[in-house]
ROVO-649585 format. One line per 4 residues: number of its first residue (from 1); their letters; for each residue x, y, z of C-alpha. Coordinates in steps of 0.02 Angstrom, whole numbers, plus 50000, padded with zeros to 5 digits. Layout:
// ROVO-649585
NUM	A	X/Y/Z; ...;
//
This chain:
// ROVO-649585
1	XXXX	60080/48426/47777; 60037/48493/47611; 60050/48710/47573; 59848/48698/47603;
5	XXXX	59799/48528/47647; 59839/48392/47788; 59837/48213/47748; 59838/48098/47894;
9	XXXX	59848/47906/47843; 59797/47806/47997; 59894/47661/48064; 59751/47543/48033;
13	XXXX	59738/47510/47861; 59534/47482/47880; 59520/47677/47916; 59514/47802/47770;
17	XXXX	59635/47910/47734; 59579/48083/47796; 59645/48222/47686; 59579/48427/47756;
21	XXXX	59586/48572/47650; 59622/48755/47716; 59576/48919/47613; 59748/48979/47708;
25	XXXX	59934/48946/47669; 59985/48836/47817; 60105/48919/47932; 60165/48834/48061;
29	XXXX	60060/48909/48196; 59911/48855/48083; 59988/48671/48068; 59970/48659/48258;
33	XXXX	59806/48723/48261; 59747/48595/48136; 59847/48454/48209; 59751/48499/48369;
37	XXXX	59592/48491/48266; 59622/48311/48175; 59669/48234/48369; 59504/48302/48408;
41	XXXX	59415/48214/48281; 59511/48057/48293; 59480/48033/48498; 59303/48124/48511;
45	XXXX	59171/48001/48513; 59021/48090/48411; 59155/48176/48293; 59077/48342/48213;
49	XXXX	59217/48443/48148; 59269/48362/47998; 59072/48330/47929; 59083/48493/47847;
53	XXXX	59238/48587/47791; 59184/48754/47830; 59169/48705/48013; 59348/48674/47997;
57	XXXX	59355/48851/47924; 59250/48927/48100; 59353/48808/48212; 59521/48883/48122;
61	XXXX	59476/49075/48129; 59396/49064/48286; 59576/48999/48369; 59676/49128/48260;
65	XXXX	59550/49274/48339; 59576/49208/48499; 59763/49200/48481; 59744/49387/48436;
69	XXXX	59638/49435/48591; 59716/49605/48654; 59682/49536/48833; 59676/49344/48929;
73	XXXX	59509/49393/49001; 59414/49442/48864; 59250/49343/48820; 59179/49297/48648;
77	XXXX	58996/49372/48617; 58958/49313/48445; 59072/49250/48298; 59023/49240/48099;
81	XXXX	59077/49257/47922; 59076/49416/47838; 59156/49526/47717; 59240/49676/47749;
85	XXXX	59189/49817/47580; 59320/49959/47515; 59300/50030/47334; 59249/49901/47208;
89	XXXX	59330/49749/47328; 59229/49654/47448; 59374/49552/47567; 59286/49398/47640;
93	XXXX	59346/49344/47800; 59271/49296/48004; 59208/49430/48126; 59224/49394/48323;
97	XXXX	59159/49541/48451; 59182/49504/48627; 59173/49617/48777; 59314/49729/48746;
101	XXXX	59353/49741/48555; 59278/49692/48380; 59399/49580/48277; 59411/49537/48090;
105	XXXX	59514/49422/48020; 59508/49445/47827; 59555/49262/47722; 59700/49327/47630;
109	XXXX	59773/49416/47773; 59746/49568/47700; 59764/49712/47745; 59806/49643/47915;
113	XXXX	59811/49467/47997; 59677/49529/48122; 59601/49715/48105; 59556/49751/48289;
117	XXXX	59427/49923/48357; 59416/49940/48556; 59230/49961/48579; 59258/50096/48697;
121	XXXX	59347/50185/48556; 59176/50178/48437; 59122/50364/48401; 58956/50304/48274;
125	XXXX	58900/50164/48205; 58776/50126/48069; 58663/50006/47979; 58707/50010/47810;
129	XXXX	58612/49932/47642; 58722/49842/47525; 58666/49799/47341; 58501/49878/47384;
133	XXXX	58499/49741/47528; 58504/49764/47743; 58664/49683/47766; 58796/49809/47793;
137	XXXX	58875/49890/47957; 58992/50055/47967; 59099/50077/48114; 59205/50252/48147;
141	XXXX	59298/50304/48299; 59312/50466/48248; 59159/50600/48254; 59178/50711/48084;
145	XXXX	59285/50601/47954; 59223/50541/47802; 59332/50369/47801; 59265/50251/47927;
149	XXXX	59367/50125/48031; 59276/49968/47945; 59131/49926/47820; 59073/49739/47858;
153	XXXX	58933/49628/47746; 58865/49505/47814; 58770/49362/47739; 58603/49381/47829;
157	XXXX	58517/49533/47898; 58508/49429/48082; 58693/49418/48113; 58704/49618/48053;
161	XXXX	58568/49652/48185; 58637/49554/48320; 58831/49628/48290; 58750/49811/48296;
165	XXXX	58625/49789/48460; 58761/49721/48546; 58898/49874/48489; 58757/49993/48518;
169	XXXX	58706/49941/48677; 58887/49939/48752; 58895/50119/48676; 58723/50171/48758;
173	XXXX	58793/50259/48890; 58947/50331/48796; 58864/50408/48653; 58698/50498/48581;
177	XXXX	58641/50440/48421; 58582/50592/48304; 58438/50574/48193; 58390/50672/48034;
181	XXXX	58295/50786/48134; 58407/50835/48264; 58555/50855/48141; 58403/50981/48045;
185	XXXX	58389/51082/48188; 58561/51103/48205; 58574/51140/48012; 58422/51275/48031;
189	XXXX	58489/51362/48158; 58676/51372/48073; 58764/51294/48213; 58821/51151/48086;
193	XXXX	58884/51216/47916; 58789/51181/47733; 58906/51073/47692; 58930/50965/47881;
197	XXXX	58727/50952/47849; 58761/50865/47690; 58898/50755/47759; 58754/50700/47900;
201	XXXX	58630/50677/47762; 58726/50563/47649; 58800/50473/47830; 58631/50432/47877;
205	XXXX	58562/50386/47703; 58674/50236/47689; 58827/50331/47580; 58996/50293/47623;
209	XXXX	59162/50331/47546; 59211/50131/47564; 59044/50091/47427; 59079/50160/47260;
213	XXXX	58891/50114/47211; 58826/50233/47366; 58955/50380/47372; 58897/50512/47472;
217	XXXX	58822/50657/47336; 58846/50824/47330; 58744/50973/47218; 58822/51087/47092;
221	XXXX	58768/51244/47147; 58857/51375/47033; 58822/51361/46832; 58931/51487/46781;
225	XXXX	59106/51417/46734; 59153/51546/46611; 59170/51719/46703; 59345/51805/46781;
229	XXXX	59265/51836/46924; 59136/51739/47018; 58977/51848/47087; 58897/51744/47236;
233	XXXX	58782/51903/47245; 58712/51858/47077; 58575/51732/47069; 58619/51682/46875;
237	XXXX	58774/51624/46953; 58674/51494/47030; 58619/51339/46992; 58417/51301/47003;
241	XXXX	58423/51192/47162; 58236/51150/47144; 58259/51028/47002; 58370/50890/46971;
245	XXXX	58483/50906/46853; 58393/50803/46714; 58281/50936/46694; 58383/51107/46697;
249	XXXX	58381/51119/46516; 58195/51130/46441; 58218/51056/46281; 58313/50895/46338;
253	XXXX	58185/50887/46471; 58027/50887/46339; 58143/50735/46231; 58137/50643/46392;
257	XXXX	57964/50669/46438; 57918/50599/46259; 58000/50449/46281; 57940/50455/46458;
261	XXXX	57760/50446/46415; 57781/50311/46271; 57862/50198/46396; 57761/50034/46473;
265	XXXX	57748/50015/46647; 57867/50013/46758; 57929/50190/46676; 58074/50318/46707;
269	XXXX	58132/50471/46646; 58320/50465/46655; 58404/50299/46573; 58565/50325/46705;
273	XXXX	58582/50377/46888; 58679/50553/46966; 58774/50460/47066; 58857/50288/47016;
277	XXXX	59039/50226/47020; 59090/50253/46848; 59055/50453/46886; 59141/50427/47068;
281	XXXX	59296/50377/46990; 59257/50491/46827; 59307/50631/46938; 59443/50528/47081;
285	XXXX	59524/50454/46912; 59677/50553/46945; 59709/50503/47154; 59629/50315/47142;
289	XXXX	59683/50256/46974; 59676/50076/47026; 59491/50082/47062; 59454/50142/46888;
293	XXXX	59579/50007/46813; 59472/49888/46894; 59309/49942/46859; 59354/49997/46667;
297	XXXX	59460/49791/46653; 59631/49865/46637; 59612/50006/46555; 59571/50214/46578;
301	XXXX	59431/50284/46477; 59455/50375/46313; 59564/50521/46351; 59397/50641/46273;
305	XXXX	59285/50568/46399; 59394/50595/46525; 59374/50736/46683; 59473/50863/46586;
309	XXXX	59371/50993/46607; 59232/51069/46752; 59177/51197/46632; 59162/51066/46490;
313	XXXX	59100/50922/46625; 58938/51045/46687; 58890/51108/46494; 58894/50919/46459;
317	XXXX	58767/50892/46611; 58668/51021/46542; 58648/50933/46341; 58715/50766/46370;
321	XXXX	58571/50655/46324; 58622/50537/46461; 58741/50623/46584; 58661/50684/46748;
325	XXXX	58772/50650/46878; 58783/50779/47020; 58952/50825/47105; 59048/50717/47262;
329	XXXX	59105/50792/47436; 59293/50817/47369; 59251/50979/47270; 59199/51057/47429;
333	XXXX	59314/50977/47526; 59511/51063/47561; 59604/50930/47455; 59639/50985/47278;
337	XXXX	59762/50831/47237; 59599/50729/47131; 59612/50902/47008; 59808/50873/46977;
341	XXXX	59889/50716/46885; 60024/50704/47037; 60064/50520/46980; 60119/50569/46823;
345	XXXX	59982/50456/46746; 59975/50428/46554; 59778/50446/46533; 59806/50467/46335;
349	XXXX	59778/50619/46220; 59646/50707/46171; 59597/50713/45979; 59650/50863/45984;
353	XXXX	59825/50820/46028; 59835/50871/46196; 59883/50747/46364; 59747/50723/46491;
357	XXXX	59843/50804/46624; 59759/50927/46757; 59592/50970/46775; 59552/51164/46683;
361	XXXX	59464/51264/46802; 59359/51397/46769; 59436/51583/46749; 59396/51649/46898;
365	XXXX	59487/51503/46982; 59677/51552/47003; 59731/51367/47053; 59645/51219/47116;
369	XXXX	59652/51251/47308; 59570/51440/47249; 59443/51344/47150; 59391/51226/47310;
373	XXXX	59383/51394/47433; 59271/51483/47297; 59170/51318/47289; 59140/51316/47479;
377	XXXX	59116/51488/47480; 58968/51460/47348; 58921/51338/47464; 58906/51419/47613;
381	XXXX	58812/51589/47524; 58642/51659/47554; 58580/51603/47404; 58609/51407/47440;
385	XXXX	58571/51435/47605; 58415/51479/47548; 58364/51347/47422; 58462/51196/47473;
389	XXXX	58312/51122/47565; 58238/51100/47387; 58367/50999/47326; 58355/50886/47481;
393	XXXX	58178/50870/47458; 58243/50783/47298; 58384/50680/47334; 58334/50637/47520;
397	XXXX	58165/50690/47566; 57966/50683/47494; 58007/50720/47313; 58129/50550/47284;
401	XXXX	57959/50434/47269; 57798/50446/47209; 57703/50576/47122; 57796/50697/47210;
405	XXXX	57931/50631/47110; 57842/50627/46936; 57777/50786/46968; 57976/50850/46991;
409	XXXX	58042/50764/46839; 58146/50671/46970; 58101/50485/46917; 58226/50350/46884;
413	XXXX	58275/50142/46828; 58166/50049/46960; 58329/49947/47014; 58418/50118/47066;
417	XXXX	58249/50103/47222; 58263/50025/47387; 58143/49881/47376; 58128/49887/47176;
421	XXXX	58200/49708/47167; 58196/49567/47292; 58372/49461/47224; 58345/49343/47364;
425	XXXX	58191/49280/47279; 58297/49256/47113; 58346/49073/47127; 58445/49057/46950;
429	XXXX	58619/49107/46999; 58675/49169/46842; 58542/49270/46844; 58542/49344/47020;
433	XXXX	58725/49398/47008; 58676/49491/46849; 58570/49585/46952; 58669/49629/47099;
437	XXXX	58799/49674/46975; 58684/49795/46856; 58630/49864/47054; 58800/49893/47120;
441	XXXX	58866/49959/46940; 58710/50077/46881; 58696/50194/47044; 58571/50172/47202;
445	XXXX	58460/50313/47245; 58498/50362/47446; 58378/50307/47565; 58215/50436/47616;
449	XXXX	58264/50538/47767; 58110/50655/47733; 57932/50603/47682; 57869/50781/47711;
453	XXXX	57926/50962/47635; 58120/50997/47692; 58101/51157/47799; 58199/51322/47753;
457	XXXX	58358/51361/47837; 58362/51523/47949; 58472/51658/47878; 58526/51842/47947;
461	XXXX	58418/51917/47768; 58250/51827/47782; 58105/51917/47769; 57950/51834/47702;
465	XXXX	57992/51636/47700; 57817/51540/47729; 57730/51465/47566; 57580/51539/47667;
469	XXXX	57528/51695/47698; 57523/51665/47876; 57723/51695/47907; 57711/51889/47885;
473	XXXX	57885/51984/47860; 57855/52050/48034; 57853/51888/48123; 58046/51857/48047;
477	XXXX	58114/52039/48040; 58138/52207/48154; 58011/52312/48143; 58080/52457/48096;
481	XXXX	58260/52521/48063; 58248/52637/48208; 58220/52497/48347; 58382/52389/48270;
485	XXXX	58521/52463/48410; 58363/52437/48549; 58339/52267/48492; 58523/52214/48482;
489	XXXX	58565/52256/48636; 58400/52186/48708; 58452/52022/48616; 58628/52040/48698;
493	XXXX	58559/52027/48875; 58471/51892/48813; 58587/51788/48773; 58678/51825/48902;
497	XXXX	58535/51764/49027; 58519/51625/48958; 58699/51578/48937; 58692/51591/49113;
501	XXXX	58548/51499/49136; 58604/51346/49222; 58680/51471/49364; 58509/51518/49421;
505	XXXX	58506/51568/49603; 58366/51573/49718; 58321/51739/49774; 58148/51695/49901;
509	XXXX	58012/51566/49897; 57837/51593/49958; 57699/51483/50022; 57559/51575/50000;
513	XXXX	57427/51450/49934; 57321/51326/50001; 57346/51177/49847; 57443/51196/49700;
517	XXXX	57497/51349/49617; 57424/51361/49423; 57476/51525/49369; 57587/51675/49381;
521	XXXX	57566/51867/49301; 57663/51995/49358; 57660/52200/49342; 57801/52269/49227;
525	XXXX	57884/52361/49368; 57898/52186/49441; 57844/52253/49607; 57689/52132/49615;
529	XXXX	57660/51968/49585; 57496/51894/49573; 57479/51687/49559; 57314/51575/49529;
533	XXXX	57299/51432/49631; 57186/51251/49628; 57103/51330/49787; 57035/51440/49695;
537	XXXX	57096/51600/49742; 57191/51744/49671; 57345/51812/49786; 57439/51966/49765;
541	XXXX	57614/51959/49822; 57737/52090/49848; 57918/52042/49855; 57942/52212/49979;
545	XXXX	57797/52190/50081; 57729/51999/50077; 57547/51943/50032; 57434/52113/50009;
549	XXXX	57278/52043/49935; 57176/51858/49934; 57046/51855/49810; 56896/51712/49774;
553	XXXX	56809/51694/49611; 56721/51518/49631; 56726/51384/49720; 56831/51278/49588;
557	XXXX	57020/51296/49534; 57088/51448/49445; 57186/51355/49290; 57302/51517/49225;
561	XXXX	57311/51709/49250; 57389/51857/49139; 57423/52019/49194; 57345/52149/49027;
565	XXXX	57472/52283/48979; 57417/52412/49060; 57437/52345/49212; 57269/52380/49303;
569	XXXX	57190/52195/49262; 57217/52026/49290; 57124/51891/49209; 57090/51723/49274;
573	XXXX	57011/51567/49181; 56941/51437/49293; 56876/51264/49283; 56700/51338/49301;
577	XXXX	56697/51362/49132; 56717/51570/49173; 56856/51685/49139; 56870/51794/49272;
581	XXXX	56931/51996/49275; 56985/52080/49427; 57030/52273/49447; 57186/52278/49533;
585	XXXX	57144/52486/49547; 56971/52460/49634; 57031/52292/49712; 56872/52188/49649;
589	XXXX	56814/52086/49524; 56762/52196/49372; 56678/52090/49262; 56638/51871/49211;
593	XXXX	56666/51817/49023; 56537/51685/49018; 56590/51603/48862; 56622/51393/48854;
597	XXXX	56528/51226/48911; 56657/51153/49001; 56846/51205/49099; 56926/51346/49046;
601	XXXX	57113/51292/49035; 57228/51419/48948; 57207/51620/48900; 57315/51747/48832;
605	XXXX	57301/51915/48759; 57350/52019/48624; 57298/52186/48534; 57144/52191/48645;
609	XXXX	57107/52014/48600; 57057/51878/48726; 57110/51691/48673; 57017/51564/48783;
613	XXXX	57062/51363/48779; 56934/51254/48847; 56919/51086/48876; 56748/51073/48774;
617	XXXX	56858/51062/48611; 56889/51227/48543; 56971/51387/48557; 56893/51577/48550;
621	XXXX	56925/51733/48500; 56866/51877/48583; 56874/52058/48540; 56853/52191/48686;
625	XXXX	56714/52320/48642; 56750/52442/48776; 56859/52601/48736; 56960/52560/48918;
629	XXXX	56939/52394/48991; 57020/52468/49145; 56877/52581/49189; 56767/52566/49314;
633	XXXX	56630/52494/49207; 56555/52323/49136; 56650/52254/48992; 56577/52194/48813;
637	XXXX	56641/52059/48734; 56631/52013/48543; 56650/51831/48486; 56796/51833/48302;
641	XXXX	56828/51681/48274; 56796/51497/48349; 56934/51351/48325; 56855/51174/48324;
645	XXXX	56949/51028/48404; 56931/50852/48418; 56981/50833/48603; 56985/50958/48768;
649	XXXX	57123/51099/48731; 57239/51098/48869; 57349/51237/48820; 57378/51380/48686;
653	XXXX	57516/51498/48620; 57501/51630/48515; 57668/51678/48399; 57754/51844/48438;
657	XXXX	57706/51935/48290; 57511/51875/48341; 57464/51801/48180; 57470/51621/48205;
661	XXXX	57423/51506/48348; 57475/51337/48443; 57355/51232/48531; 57388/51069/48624;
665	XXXX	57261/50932/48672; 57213/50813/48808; 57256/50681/48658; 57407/50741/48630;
669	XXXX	57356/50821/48460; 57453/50989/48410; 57386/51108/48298; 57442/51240/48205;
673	XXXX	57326/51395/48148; 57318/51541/48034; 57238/51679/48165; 57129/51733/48010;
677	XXXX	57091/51580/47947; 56976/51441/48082; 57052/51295/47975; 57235/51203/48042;
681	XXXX	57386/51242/47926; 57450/51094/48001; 57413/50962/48136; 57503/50814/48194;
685	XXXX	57475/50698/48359; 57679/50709/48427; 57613/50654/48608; 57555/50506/48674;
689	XXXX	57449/50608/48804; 57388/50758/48864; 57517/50919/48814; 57546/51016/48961;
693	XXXX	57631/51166/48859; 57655/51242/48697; 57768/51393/48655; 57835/51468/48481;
697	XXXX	58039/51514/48480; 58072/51694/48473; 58080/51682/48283; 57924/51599/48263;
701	XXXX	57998/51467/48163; 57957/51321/48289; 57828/51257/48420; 57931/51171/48574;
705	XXXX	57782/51060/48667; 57804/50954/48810; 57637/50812/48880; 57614/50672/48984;
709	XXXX	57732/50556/48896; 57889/50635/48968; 57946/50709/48789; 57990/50870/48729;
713	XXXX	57956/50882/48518; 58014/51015/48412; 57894/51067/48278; 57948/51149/48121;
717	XXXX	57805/51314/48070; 57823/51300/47909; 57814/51135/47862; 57725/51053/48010;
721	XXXX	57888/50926/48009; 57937/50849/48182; 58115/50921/48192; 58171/50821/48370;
725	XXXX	58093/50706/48493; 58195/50723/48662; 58128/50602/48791; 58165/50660/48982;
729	XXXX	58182/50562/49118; 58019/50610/49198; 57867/50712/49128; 57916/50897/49102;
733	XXXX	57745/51004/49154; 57798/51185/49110; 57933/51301/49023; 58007/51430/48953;
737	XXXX	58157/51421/48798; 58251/51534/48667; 58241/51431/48507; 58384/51311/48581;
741	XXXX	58401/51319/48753; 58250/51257/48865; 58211/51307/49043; 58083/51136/49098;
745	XXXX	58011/51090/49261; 57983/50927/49302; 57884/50802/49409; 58019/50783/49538;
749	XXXX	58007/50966/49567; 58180/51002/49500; 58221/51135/49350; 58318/51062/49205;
753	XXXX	58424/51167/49060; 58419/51048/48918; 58511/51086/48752; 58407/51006/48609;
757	XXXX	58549/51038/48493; 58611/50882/48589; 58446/50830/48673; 58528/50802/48831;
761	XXXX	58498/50900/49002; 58645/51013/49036; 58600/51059/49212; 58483/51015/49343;
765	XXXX	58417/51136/49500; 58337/51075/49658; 58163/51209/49662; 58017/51121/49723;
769	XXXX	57944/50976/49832; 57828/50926/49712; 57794/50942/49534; 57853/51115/49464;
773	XXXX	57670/51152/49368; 57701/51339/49317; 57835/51468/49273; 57859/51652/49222;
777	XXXX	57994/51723/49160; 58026/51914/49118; 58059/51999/48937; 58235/52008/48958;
781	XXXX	58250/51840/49037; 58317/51902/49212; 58171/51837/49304; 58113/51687/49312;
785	XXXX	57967/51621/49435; 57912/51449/49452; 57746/51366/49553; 57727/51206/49617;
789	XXXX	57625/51086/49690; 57711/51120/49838; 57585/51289/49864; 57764/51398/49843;
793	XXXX	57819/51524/49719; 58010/51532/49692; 58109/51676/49620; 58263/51646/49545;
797	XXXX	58386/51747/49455; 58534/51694/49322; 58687/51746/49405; 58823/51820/49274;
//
């Protein structure tokens, strides 16, 4: 028994010598385990083990892992070789997941004999690339810290795959996974902070804390290091968030453009990256001195290219010919020890004379912990709250690639590019490790999140924040000062209502049709209630004194009814390709808008304007002639405008300010319109059938739609972007939301209260028999009625 080896000489002196090397020091636990495996090889009769030495290797690890096993009953799922990555080390070693727990047992024992994670204890996990390459996996068991539990590498993209389906399905039911656009809502609607948005971005774009060559990124945001006092009311203060930082300064911009333009094919405009982990440690040089002793062969850098100063280190992003690199999490983080030479640390002297010792600071900083609260503070202002969606659009979204790109000055090396450089096709060795090392070493651009504009966070001070003309300051502001104390408290008891929402309780239900119920409109008193049915009739209900009136247009189904503000006329559409008006007053049909080819699905009305869906593919606008359409007199009717579709519109919404439209189609196309413009501002097909509803948020800033595929998907205004796909259990066919919460009924006739901050269905309420197909609800949210296919109306209230 050698200190790595075991030689066994046989008794017969015709059989070899056998002599088995170990990568591990031989303790005697691991002598008995190898003994074990040479009488195995020695009395099996098609011997296996010894053919290769890295089975020996498996057969070892596998037997330590096992010893390890937190519990006797535990079963083995898969077992492989991997390597587990912290800063500038990769630690090669044998991962074994079984039912309960994932194990890794690093070679060298370090920093543990066995590193063990209970499964059940897994808060996220992620696919992660590694040298440009799909081979790394992230695992953290808690749900906001930066460090994560353990960073594994694998050796092929299969075994990677197979470790995460098999983590992620065992965390199905314990976790939801969060995607870019979900964690953007969130962001948008500043229930996560500017800088937890960041943290997601940089999470979900492959940057961890544990890869020095993919640290997550941060922006500068203020460029004014030299004041006593720091003005976040100031725009100067601020840093241009719509360009990288490459091309902040014009003239160094036009030197780089010239050599830009000379270059051959493939080109690029900056010769080094923002992020790499020279600048990582550049700045950590002072907490992780090791890291930089490594990277730098022993030694620190020159004490004047040290991080000596932040007003010196932005100036010198703003000249340097080759310095670009943007900022990392720490200097908006809460720990100011990576400003502060704590360990004493002899980083040389300056030509000047002086020790590198702490950080300077700018004057308006009083100390470092008063310089990392100003720098959140920037953070978090109006002004980046404003603009930061410009630098994602560089970093992360539809300006990191293409012409977008070029046309941002926001080009760099090729090998910095997901997919610039396939190393597994390099077969010279030499060679290929050159590569990966010039990858790992230069800086890797994060991968796209974003492929379309990044949309504009929601902020107390907006006014006018479209690109387009369409978004008006009145569909994002009061109206007036003098309606701000009605409005607040009319918001209050809205928020109230539906904070309450999932304590809805039943006041009546009604069966007062003959099939099911398509429509409801109801007088402002509330006294009345009128509903539109599939038999084709009209009722008029009256919570005091039951059914009053029954009223046939045609003999086909009435598809939707609104009640006009006046409250002397309700108007119908119906599948007979009519729209239907009917005096409540004189208690008869008043007059017949004869005015598509086919079903008329959807109307609504504003400003004495008539909007008509139809399933013969388009949309009109009609303008009422008469001085009062409530009079006892035939109506005229003016064609505006005409909206062309490519399918049967099922369903419109029109935004509360009345300038822009949402339409829905038997496809499961949604479109997005300019009211004085016929042609889309955007359109995208987020259904995989017919949309049953569209409705804009209070705010106008999003379309919430809901079809025949069971989802819900949240659609950003402004930039036609598909913020969130929720899938439900069952298709959704009707409902009513404020922006976050949603009100839905369903096919199994109960009401759900989903949250789509979370995408998950907080409550559910028993309502109908059937499929809930229509529902009302109030200005101030305190009513709500829903229709089924049950032939009932239900009233409910939200109990406080």
């Amino acid at each position: 028994i050698c200190s790595k080896s075991i030689i066994f000489e046989p008794d017969d002196a015709v059989k070899p010598i056998l002599k088995v090397l170990s990568s591990y020091y031989l303790s005697p636990s691991l002598v008995a385990v190898f003994l074990v495996a040479v009488f195995r090889e020695l009395t099996d009769p098609k011997p296996l083990l010894f053919q290769n030495c890295g089975l020996v290797e498996r057969w070892i690890n596998y037997n330590v892992c096992v010893c390890s096993f937190q519990h006797v009953t535990e079963n083995p799922h898969m077992e492989c070789v991997a390597e587990m990555v912290s800063p500038l080390v990769t630690n090669a070693g044998h991962v074994c997941i079984t039912d309960c727990n994932l194990y890794f047992q690093p070679m060298n024992s370090y920093p543990d004999l066995v590193v063990q994670i209970g499964l059940h204890s897994v808060r996220r996990i992620y696919k992660r690339r590694h040298g440009l390459r799909p081979l790394g996996l992230e695992v953290f068991c808690t749900e906001n810290d930066l460090c994560s539990d353990i960073y594994l590498k694998f050796y092929s993209t299969k075994e990677r795959d197979e470790l995460y389906y098999y983590i992620a399905t065992f965390l199905e039911n314990h976790i939801a996974e969060c995607t870019a656009e979900s964690y953007m809502l969130q962001w948008q609607r500043g229930h996560i902070s500017n800088y937890q948005y960041l943290l997601h971005l940089n999470n979900l774009a492959d940057r961890s804390v544990n890869d020095l060559s993919q640290y997550p990124v941060f922006p500068w945001v203020i460029s004014d290091y030299s004041s006593t006092q720091m003005d976040l009311l100031n725009p100067a203060s601020f840093r241009d968030l719509s360009k990288p930082i490459g091309a902040l300064n014009t003239e160094r911009l036009e030197r780089l453009l010239e050599r830009y333009r000379d270059m051959p094919e493939t080109r690029f405009m900056y010769g080094s990256h923002y992020s790499s982990p020279g600048y990582v440690l550049f700045y950590l040089v002072r907490v992780a001195p090791e890291h930089m002793l490594c990277l730098q062969n022993g030694r620190f850098d020159q004490a004047d290219r040290m991080f000596n100063s932040v007003g010196e280190t932005w100036k010198n992003c703003l000249e340097g010919g080759t310095d670009f690199k943007e900022l990392i999490p720490e200097f908006y983080g809460s720990d100011s020890s990576f400003l502060k030479n704590l360990l004493g640390l002899n980083l040389g002297r300056r030509q000047g004379g002086g020790r590198v010792e702490n950080v300077e600071l700018p004057p308006w900083a009083s100390d470092p912990d008063d310089f990392l609260e100003k720098m959140r503070l920037a953070l978090e202002s109006q002004y980046v709250s404003e603009h930061l969606h410009e630098w994602i659009d560089l970093i992360f979204g539809y300006k990191q690639r293409g012409s977008e790109a070029v046309a941002a000055h926001n080009v760099f090396h090729p090998l910095t590019y997901e997919g610039g450089v396939d190393c597994d096709s390099i077969e010279d060795p030499d060679q290929k490790i050159a590569m990966l090392t010039q990858i790992l070493e230069f800086g890797q651009t994060p991968r796209q999140l974003f492929v379309t504009p990044h949309p504009q966070r929601i902020t107390p001070r907006f006014h006018n924040l479209s690109a387009t003309p369409s978004l008006s300051s009145s569909e994002l502001s009061p109206s007036s000062p003098s309606m701000e104390s009605f409005e607040d408290l009319t918001e209050e008891s809205k928020k109230m209502a539906w904070s309450n929402m999932n304590k809805l309780a039943l006041q009546s239900r009604h069966k007062i049709h003959k099939e099911a119920v398509t429509g409801i409109a109801v007088t402002l008193s509330g006294d009345s209630i009128f509903s539109t049915s599939q038999d084709s009739t009209l009722k008029m209900f009256s919570k005091e004194n039951g059914l009053q009136r029954s009223m046939s247009f045609s003999n086909m189904a009435l598809s939707s009814c609104l009640m006009l503000p006046d409250d002397k006329i309700v108007v119908c559409s119906s599948w007979d390709n009519n729209v239907y008006f009917y005096s409540i007053a004189y208690g008869r049909r008043q007059d017949t808008l004869m005015g598509h080819d086919d079903a008329v699905s959807h109307i609504c009305w504003r400003d004495d304007k008539l909007y008509t869906a139809s399933w013969d593919s388009t949309v009109k606008i009609w303008k009422c002639v008469a001085d009062d359409i409530s009079s006892n007199k035939r109506t005229q009717f003016d064609l505006l405008a005409e909206f062309e579709h490519e399918a049967g519109v099922n369903t419109l919404d029109l935004s509360p300010a009345g300038t822009l439209l949402a339409t829905g189609t038997k496809e499961g196309t949604l479109t997005l319109w300019d009211i004085a413009n016929p042609l889309p501002l955007n359109q995208l097909t987020c259904h995989s059938g017919k949309i049953h509803k569209v409705a804009f948020s209070p705010d106008s800033r999003h379309v919430l739609s809901v079809g025949e595929d069971s989802c819900l998907v949240v659609t950003d205004v402004q930039t036609g972007m598909l913020l969130a796909t929720v899938h439900a259990e069952q298709e959704q066919r009707c409902f009513c939301w404020d922006g976050n919460t949603v009100l839905s009924g369903g096919m199994s006739g109960d009401l759900s209260v989903w949250d789509l901050l979370s995408s998950k269905v907080i409550h559910k309420i028993p309502a109908h028999s059937g499929a809930v197909t229509c529902m009302w609800m109030n200005e101030q949210c305190s009513t709500i009625i829903t229709g089924g296919v049950d032939k009932q109306i239900i009233l409910w209230k939200p109990e406080y």
